[in-house]
C-alpha positions in Angstrom: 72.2 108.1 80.0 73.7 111.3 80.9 71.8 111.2 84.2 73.2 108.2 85.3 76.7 109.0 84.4 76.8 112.1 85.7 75.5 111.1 89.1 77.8 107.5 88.6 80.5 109.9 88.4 79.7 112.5 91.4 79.9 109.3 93.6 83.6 108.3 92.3 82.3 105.4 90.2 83.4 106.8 86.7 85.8 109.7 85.5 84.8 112.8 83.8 86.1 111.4 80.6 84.0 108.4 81.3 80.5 110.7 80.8 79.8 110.3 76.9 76.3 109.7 76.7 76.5 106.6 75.7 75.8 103.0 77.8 79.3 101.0 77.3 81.4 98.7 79.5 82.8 101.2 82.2 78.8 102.6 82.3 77.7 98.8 83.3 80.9 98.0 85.0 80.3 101.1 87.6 76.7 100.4 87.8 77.6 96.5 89.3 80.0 98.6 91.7 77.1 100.9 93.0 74.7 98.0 92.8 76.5 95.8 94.8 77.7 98.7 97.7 73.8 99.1 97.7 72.8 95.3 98.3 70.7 95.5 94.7 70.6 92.7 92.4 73.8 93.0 90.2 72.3 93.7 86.9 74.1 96.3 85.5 71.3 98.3 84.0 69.3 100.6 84.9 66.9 98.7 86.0 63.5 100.4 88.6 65.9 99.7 92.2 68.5 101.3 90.3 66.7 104.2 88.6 65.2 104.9 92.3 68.5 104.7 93.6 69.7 107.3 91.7 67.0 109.5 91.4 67.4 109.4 95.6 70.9 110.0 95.4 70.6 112.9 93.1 67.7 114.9 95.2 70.0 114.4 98.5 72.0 117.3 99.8 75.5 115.8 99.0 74.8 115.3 95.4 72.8 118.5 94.5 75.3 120.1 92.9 75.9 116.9 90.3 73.2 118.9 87.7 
């Protein structure tokens, strides 16, 4: 969960304090918000689009440094 949180957060969806480790409301609530800016089905998991998503958006250039 770390993953996602830390990359949810590089991109302005949740705050530093936000990054617990643990899958709760704001988690789900910024995954909708980064779902629907990325025309995926609003699931709010980490569903496989998602999880491609991210794993995209974490091996680009202008997220590199989210690790």
């Amino acid at each position: 969960m770390k993953f996602v949180q830390l990359i949810l957060e590089g991109l302005g969806y949740l705050s530093d304090q936000d990054v617990d480790c643990e899958f709760g409301g704001k988690t789900k609530e910024a995954l909708i918000e980064l779902q629907t800016d990325s025309n995926l089905t609003r699931s709010g998991t980490v569903d496989p689009d998602t999880l491609a998503l991210l794993e995209n958006l974490y091996d680009s250039p202008n997220t590199s440094d989210l690790a």
